[in-house]
SETI-544088 format. One record per residue: y, x, z of N, C-alpha, C in turn; residue in three letters. Coordinates in steps of 0.05 Angstrom, whole numbers, padded with zeros to 5 digits, always signed. Layout:
% SETI-544088
YXZYXZYXZALA
...
//
This chain:
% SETI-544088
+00975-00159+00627+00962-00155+00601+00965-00180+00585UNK
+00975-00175+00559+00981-00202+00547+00952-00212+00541UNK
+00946-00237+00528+00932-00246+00517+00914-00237+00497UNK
+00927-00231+00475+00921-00216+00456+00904-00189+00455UNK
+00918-00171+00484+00905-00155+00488+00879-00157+00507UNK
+00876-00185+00528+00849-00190+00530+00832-00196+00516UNK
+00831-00211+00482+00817-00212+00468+00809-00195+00452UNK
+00822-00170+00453+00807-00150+00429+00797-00132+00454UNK
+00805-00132+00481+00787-00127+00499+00762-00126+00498UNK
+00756-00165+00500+00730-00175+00496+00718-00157+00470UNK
+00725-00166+00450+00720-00150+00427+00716-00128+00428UNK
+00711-00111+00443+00708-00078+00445+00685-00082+00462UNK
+00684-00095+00487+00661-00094+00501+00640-00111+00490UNK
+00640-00134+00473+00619-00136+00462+00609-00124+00436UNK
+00630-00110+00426+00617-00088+00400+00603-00069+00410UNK
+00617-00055+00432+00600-00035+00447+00571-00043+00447UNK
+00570-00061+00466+00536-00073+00479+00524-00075+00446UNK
+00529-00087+00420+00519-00098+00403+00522-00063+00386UNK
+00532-00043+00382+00529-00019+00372+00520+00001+00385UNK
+00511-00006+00412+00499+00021+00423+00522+00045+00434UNK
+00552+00047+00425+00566+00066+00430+00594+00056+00423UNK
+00607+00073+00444+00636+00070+00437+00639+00075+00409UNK
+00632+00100+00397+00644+00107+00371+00639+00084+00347UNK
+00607+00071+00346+00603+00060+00330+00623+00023+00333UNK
+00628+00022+00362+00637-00008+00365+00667+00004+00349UNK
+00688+00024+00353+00709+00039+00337+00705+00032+00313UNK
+00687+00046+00306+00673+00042+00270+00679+00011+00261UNK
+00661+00000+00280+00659-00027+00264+00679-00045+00272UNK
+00699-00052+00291+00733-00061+00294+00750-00048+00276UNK
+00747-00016+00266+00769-00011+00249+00791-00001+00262UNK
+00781+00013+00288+00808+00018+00307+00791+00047+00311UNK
+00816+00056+00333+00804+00084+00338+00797+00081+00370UNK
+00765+00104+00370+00763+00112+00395+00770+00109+00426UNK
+00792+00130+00418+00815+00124+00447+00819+00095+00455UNK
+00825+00079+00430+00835+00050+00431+00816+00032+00448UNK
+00789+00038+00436+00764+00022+00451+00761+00039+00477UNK
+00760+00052+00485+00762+00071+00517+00780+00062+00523UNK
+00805+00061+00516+00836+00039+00534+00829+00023+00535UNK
+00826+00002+00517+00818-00037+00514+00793-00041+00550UNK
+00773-00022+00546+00755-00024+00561+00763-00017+00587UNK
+00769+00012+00594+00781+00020+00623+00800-00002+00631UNK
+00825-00010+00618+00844-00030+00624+00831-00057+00640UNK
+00806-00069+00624+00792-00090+00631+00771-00084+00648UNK
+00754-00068+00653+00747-00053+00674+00770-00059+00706UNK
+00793-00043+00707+00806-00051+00721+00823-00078+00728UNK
+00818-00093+00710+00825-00118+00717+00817-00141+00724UNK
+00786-00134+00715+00766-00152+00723+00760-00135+00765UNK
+00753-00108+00771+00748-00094+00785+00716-00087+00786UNK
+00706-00091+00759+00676-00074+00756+00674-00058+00732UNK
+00654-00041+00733+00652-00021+00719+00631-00035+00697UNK
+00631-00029+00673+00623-00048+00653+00601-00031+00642UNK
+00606+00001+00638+00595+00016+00622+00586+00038+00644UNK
+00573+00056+00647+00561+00075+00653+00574+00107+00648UNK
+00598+00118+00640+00606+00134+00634+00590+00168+00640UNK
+00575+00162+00661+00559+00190+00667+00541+00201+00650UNK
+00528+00176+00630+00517+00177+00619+00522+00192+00590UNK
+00498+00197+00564+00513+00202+00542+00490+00186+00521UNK
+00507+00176+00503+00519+00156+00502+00525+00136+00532UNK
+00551+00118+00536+00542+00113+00566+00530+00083+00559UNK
+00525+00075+00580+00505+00051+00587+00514+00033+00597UNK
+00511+00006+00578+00520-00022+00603+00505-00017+00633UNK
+00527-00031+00639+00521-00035+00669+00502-00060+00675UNK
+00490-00075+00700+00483-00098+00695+00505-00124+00698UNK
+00534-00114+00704+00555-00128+00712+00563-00128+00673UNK
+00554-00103+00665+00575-00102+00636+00549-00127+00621UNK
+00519-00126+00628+00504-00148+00610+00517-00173+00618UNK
+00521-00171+00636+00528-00204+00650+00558-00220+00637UNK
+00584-00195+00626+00601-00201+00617+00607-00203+00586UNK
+00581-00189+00572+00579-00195+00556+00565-00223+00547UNK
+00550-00231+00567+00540-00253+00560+00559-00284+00561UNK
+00578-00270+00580+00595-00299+00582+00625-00292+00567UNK
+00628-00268+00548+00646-00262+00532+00640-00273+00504UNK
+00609-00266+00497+00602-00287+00472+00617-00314+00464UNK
+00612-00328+00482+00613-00356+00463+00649-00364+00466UNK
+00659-00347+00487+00697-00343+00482+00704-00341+00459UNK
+00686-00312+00455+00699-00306+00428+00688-00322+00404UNK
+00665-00331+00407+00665-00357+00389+00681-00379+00380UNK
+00692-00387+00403+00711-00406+00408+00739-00397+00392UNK
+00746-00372+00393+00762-00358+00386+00769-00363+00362UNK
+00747-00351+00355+00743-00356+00328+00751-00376+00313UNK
+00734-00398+00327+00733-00422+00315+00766-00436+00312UNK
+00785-00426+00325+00805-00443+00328+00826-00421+00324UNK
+00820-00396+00315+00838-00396+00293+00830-00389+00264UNK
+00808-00388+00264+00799-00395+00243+00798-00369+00213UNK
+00829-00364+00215+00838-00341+00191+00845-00321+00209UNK
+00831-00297+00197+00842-00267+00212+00875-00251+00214UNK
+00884-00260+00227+00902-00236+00225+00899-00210+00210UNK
+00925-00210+00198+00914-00181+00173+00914-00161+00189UNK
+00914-00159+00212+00908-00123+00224+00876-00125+00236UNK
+00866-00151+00244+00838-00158+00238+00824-00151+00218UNK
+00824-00148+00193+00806-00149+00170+00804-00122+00162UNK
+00790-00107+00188+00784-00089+00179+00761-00079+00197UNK
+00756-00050+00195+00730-00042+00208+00700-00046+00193UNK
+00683-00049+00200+00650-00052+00185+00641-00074+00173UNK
+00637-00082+00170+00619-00118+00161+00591-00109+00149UNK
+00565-00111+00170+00538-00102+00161+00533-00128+00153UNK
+00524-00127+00128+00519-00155+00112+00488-00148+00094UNK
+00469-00165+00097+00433-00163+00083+00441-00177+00067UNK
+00422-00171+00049+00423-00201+00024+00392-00196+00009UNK
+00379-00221+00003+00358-00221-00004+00353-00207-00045UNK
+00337-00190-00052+00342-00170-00071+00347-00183-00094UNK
+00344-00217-00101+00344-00227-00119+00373-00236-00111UNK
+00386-00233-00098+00427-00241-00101+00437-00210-00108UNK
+00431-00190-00105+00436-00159-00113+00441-00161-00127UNK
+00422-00166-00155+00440-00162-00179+00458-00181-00194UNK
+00456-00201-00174+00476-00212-00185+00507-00222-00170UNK
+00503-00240-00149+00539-00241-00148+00539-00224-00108UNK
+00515-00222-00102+00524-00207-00076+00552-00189-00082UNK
+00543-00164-00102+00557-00141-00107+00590-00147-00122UNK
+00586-00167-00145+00620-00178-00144+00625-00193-00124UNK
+00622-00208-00112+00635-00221-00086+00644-00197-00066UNK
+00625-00180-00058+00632-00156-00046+00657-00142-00053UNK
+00658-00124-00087+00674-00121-00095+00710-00134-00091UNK
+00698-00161-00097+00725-00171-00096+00730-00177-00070UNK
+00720-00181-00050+00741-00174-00024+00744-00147-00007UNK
+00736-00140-00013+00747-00106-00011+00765-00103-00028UNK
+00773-00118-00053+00802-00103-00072+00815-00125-00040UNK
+00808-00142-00040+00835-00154-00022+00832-00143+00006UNK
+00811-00137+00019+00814-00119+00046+00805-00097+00039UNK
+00829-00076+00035+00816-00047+00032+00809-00034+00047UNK
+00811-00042+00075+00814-00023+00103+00785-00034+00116UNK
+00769-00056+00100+00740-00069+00109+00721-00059+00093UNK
+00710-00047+00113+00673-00034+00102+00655-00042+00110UNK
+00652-00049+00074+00615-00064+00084+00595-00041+00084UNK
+00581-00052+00094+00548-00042+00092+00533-00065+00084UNK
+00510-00058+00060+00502-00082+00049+00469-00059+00049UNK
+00452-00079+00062+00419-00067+00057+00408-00095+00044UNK
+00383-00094+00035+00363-00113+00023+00343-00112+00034UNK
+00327-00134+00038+00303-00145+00051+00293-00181+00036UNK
+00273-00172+00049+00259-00213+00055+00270-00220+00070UNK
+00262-00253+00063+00285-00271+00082+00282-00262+00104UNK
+00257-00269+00105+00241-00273+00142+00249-00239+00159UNK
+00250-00216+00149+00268-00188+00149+00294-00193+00168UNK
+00312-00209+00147+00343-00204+00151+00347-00223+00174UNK
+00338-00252+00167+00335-00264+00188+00336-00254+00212UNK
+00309-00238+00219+00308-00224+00247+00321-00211+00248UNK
+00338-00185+00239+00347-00160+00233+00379-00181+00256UNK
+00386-00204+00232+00417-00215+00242+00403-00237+00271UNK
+00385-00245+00278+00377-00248+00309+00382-00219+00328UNK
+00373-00203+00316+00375-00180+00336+00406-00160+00336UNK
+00423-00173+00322+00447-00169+00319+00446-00139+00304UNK
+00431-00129+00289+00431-00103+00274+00450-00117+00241UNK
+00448-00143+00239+00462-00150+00219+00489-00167+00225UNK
+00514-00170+00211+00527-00190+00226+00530-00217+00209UNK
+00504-00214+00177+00503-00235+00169+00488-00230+00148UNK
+00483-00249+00126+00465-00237+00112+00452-00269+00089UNK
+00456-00262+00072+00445-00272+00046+00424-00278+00036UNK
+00401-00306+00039+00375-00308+00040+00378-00330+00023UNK
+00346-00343+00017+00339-00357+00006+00328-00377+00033UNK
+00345-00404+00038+00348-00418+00062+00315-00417+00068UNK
+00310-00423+00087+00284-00422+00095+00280-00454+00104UNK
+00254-00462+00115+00260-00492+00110+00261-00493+00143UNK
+00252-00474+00160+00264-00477+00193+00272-00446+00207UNK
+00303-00458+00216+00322-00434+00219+00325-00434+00248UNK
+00323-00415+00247+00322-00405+00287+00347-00429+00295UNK
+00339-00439+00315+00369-00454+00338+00390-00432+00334UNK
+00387-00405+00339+00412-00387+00347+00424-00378+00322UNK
+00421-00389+00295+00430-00393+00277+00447-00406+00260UNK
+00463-00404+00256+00474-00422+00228+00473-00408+00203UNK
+00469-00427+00188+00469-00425+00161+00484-00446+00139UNK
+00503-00435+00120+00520-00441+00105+00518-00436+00078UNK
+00520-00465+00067+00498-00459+00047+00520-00454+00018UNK
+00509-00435+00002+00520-00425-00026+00520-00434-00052UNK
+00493-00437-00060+00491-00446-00080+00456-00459-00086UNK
+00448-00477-00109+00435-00489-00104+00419-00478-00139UNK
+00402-00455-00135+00388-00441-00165+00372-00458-00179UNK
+00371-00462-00200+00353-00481-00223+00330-00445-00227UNK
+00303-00450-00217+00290-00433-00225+00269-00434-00247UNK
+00272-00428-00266+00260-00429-00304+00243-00407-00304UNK
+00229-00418-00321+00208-00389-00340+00222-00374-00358UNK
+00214-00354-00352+00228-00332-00376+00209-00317-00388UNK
+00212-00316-00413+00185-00289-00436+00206-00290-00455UNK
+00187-00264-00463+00193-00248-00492+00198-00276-00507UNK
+00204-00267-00528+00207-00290-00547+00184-00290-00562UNK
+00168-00270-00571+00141-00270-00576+00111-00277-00565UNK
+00127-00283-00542+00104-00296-00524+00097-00323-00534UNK
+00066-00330-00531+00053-00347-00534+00065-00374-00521UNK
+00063-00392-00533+00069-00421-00525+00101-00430-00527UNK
+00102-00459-00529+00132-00461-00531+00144-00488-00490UNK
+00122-00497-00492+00132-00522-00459+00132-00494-00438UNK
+00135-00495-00413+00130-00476-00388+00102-00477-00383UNK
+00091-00501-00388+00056-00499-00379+00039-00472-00403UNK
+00051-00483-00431+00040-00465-00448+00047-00441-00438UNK
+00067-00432-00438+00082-00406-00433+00058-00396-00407UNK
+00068-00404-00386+00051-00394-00368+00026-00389-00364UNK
+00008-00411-00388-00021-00413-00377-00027-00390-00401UNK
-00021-00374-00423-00020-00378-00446-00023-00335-00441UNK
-00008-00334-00429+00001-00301-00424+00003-00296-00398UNK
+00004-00271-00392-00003-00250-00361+00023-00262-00353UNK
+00016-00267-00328+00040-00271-00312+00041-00257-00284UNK
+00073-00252-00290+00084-00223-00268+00098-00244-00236UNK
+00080-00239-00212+00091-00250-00195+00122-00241-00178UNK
+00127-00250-00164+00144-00242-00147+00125-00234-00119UNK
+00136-00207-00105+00125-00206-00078+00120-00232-00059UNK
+00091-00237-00057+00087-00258-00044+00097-00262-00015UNK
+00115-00244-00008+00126-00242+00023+00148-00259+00025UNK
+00162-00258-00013+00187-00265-00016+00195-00297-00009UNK
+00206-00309+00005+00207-00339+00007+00215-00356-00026UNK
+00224-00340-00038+00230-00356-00068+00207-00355-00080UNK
+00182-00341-00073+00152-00336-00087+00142-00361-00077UNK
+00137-00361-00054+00134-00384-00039+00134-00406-00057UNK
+00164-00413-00058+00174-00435-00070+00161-00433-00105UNK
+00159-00417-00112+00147-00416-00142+00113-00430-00134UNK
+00101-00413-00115+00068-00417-00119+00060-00448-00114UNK
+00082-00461-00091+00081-00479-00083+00071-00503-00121UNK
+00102-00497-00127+00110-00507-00151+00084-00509-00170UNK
+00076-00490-00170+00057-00477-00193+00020-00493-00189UNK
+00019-00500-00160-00002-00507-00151-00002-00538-00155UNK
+00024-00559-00143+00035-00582-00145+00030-00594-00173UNK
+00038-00571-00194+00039-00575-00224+00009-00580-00234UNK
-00005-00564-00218-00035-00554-00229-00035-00533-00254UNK
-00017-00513-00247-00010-00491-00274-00026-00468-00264UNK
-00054-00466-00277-00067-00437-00263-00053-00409-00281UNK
-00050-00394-00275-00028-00363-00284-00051-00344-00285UNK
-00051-00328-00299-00063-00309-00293-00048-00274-00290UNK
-00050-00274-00258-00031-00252-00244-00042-00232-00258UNK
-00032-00211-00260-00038-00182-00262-00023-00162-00254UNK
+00000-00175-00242+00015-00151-00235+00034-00164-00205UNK
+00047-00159-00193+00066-00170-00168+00088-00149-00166UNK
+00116-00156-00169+00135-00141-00168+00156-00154-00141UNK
+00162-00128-00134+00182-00134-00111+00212-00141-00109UNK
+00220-00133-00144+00253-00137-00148+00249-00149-00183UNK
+00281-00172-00173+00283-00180-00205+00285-00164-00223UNK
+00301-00149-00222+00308-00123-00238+00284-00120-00260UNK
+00262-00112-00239+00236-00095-00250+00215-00126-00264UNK
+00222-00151-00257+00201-00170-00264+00222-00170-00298UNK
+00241-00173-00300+00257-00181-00325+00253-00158-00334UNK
+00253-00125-00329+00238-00104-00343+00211-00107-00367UNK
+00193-00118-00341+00164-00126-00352+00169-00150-00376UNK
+00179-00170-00376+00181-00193-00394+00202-00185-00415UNK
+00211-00162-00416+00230-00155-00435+00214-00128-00455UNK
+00192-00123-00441+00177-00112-00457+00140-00119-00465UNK
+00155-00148-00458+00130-00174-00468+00104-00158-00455UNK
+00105-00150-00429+00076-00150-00411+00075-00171-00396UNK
+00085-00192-00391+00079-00210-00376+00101-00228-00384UNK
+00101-00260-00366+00120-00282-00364+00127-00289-00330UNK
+00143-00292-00333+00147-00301-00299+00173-00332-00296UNK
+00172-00341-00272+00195-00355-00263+00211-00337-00242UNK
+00224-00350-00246+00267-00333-00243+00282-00352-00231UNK
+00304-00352-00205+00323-00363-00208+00348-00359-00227UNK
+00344-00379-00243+00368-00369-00266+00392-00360-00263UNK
+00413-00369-00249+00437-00357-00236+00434-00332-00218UNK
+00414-00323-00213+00413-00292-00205+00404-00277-00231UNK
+00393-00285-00255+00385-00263-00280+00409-00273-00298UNK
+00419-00294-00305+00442-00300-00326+00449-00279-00342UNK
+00466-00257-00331+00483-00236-00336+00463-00210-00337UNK
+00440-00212-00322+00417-00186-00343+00398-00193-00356UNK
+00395-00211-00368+00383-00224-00384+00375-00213-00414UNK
+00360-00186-00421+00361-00183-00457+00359-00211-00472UNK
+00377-00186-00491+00367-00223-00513+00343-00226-00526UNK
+00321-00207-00519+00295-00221-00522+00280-00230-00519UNK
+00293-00233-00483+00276-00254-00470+00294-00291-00472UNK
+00268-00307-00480+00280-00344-00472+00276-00348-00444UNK
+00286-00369-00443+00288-00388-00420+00275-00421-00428UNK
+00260-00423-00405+00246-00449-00409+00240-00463-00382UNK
+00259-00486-00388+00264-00510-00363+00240-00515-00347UNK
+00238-00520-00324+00209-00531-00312+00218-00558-00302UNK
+00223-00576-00317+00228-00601-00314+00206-00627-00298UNK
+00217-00643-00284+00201-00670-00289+00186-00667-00257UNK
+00199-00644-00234+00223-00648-00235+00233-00628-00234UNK
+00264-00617-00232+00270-00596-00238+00272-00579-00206UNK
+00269-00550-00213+00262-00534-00181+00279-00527-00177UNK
+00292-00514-00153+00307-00504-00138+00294-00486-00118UNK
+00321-00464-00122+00316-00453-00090+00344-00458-00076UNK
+00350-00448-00052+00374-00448-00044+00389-00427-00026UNK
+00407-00422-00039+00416-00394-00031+00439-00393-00004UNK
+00438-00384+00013+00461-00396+00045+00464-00371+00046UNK
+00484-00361+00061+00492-00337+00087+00485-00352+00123UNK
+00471-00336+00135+00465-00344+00158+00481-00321+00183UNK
+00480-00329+00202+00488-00308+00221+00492-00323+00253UNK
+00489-00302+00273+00496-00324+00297+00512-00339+00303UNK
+00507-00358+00320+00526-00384+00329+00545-00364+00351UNK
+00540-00345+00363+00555-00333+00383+00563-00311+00366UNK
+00570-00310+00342+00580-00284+00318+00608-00280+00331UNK
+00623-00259+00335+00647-00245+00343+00657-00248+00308UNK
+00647-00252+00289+00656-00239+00260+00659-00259+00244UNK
+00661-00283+00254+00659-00309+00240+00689-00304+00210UNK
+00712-00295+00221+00729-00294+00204+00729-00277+00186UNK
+00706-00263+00184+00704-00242+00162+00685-00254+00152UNK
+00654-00267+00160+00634-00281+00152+00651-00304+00130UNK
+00662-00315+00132+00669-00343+00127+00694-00333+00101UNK
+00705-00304+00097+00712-00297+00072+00686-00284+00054UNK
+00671-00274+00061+00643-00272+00048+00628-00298+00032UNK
+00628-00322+00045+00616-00341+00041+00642-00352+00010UNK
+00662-00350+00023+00685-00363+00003+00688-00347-00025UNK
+00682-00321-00023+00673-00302-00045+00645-00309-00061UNK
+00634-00315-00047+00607-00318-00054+00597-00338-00074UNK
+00621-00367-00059+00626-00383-00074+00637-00382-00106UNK
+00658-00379-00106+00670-00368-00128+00666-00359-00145UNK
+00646-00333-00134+00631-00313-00156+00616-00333-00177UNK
+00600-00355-00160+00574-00368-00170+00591-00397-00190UNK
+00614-00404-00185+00625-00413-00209+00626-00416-00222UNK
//
């Protein structure tokens, strides 16, 4: 068995264990069926244990197949790591990718876009959550990476690669009361962000530090719907600006929170033992670019 074909071996038996099923580990390599049943039986017999459970339906790791998946991980890490760029018959199959709801509307979905025009044969799946959500979701390998607002302590079994670094401003109607961010905010209703959200966090933090009391009336769960509300002058809120830029009405301003100025920071995270690093690592390079 050449080489090559022990490594997409590995690659079948740990998609398997990480999808629950032959068909779905198929799905998400981009190969067919049969292919992952050969890759597997082949290595099956060459190792001389049975990996999977076939009696079963769906069938079942074995405790020989947990055991080889566990010491197939960090190979294919390695793998990874040293070559670095996918082979073009690689770049294809699934890529389950989270992203926190405030990168949605803005460059998650072109970054997405544009590497799919260049890998057409790669399907993403893209869901939304809270950080602290996706985080776990890509610990428990249901994600194979995922788009957050860095957190300030990241699991060990993580890495995180960081994107971009948001200037987060006040935004109102233009008819809104006051012209500094203190006026603005102390001045008119102000629309929070879901306090679950880690970028809320980072606002209340801000907001308390400042000594800026707000008066809440409302808590929204997506940017979309907070720039809704301030575009029809019911409230004022703070925003990371490079996620609203481009939906921005022109009736709503922008107003600096200087002195000093805030940040959030936006990374892709995913495991240190990721099989998908070469697909991860064109995501991140898109991601980049977009935010340009």
């Amino acid at each position: 068995m050449s080489t090559n074909m022990d490594i997409k071996s590995l690659y079948a038996v740990v998609a398997i264990a990480d999808y629950g099923s032959f068909r779905e580990a198929a799905d998400a390599l981009g190969i067919s069926l049969s292919s992952v049943s050969l890759q597997v039986s082949a290595l099956e017999e060459e190792i001389g244990q049975l990996l999977f459970n076939r009696k079963t339906r769906p069938p079942t790791i074995t405790e020989a197949g947990r055991e080889y998946v566990k010491r197939a991980r960090p190979l294919l890490a390695q793998w990874e790591a040293l070559n670095g760029q996918a082979d073009s018959d690689e770049v294809r199959g699934v890529l389950k990718i989270g992203a926190v709801h405030t990168t949605v509307v803005s460059a998650v979905p072109r970054a997405l876009r544009i590497l799919q025009q260049r890998e057409p044969e790669l399907l993403v799946r893209l869901s939304t959550g809270l950080t602290h959500e996706l985080e776990e979701r890509v610990l428990q390998r249901q994600l194979d990476c995922a788009v957050i607002t860095t957190p300030e302590n990241l699991s060990s079994d993580l890495v995180c690669q960081p994107i971009i670094s948001q200037q987060l401003v006040v935004i109102a109607h233009k008819s809104a009361k006051g012209t500094t961010a203190r006026q603005i905010l102390e001045s008119n209703p102000y629309v929070r962000f879901n306090r679950q959200a880690r970028v809320a966090a980072i606002i209340e933090s801000e907001l308390v530090n400042r000594g800026i009391e707000v008066n809440s009336r409302m808590e929204i769960d997506t940017l979309e719907a907070v720039v809704s509300l301030v575009e029809n002058n019911l409230g004022v809120s703070i925003v990371p600006l490079s996620g609203v830029g481009r939906i921005l009405p022109a009736s709503i301003r922008t107003v600096s929170l200087n002195s000093p100025r805030v940040t959030r920071e936006i990374g892709l995270i995913y495991r240190k033992d990721s099989t998908r690093t070469h697909l991860i690592s064109r995501v991140v390079e898109e991601m980049k670019q977009v935010y340009e």
